[in-house]
N, C-alpha and C positions, 0 to 999 in steps of 0.2 A: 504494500500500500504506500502508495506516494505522501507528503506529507497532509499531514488534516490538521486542522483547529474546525469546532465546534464556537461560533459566537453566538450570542444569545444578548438579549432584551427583556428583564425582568422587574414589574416592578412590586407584586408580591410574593415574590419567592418560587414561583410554582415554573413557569419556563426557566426558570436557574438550576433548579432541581431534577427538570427532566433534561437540559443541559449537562447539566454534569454525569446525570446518568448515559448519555449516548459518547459523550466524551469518553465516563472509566472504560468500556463495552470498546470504543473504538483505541483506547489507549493512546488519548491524545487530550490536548490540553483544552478545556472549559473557559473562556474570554467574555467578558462582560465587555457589550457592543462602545462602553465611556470607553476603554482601554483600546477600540481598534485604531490601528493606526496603517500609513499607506506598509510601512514596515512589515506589518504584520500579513498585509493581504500577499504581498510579495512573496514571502518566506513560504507560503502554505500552495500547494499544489489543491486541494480539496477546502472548500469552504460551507460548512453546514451551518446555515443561518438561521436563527429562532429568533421568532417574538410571541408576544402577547398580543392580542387585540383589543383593543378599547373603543369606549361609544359607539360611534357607528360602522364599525371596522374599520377603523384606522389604527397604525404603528404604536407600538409601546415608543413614550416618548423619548427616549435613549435611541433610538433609531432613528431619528430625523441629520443628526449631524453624521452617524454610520454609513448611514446612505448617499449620505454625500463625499466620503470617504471612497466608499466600493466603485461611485461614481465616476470619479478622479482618476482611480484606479485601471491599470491595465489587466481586465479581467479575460480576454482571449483566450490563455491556454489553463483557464482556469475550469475546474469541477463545481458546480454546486448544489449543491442539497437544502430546500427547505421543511420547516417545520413548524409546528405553531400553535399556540393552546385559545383554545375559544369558549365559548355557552352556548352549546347549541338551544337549551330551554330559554334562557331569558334573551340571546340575541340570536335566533333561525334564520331571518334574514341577513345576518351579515357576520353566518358561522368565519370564524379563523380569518375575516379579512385582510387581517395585519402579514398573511404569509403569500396574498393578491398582492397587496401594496409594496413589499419587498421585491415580488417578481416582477410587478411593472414599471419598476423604479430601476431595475439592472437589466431586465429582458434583453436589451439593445445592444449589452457590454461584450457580448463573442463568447460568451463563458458556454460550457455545456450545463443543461440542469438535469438532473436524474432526480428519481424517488417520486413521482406522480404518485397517486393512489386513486384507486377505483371508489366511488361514490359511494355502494352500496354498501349498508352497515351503518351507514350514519344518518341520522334524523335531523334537517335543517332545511329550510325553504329557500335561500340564495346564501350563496358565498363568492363573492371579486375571485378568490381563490380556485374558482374551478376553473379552470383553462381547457377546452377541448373537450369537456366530460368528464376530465379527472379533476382531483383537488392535483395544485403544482407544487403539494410537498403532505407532508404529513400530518395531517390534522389531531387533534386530542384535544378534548374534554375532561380535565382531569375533576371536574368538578363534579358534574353529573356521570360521566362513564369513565372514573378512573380505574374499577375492575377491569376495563380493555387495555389501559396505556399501556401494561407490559408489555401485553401480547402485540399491541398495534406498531409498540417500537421495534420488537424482535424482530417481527415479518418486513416491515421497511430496513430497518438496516441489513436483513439478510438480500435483500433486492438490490440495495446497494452498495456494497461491499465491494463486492465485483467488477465495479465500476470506478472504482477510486483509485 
């Protein structure tokens, strides 16, 4: 596996902790999205990005100046991976948008993206986040379906593994 960091966007704990859990599992380092730097994006061959979503599916707000970063950034021969924790009961229409607005925001950078996920299985009425019919990273609900996050991380990082 080429190199990987794991950044993430947390602002109650809960995407930092599934952060670090895909980190230990990938045996790479766990980066709060304040600490990215263009240094950092350079260094890493594989970029696995998480956020949170908030109000109306928009970025955990530590991702506004990140994005502007990955932006700047030469991301060509880069890998990326998204991820991202949502509500699908209190916000249906705009499950996990924070992991849409991450990928609309770099889409254009030349990166490859991997880890889509198939819809089914999940109870939500819109998400920015689907792209083509899939979600364009991994979605979780750690709040109402957190008996699934193990399993839903296991199955996505063995999808993308491979690929890194």
């Amino acid at each position: 596996m080429n190199t990987t960091i794991v950044i993430y966007g947390s602002s109650t704990g809960t995407c930092e902790a599934i952060a670090e859990k895909i980190a230990s599992k990938l045996g790479c380092q766990a980066l709060n999205v304040q600490d990215l730097t263009a240094d950092v994006v350079a260094a890493n061959n594989n970029l696995i990005l998480g956020t949170s979503t908030w109000g109306a599916g928009e970025l955990q707000d530590d991702w506004y100046d990140g994005l502007k970063t990955l932006q700047s950034a030469d991301l060509s021969d880069k890998t990326i991976a998204l991820f991202g924790c949502g509500d699908c009961a209190s916000y249906s229409d705009t499950f996990v948008g924070g992991i849409g607005q991450l990928y609309h925001g770099i889409k254009d950078c030349g990166a490859k993206f991997i880890g889509s996920v198939d819809t089914d299985g999940y109870d939500f009425d819109d998400s920015e986040a689907v792209v083509g019919g899939k979600f364009i990273g991994l979605p979780l609900d750690d709040i109402n379906e957190d008996d699934k996050t193990d399993a839903r991380i296991e199955n996505w990082l063995s999808a993308i593994i491979p690929e890194l």
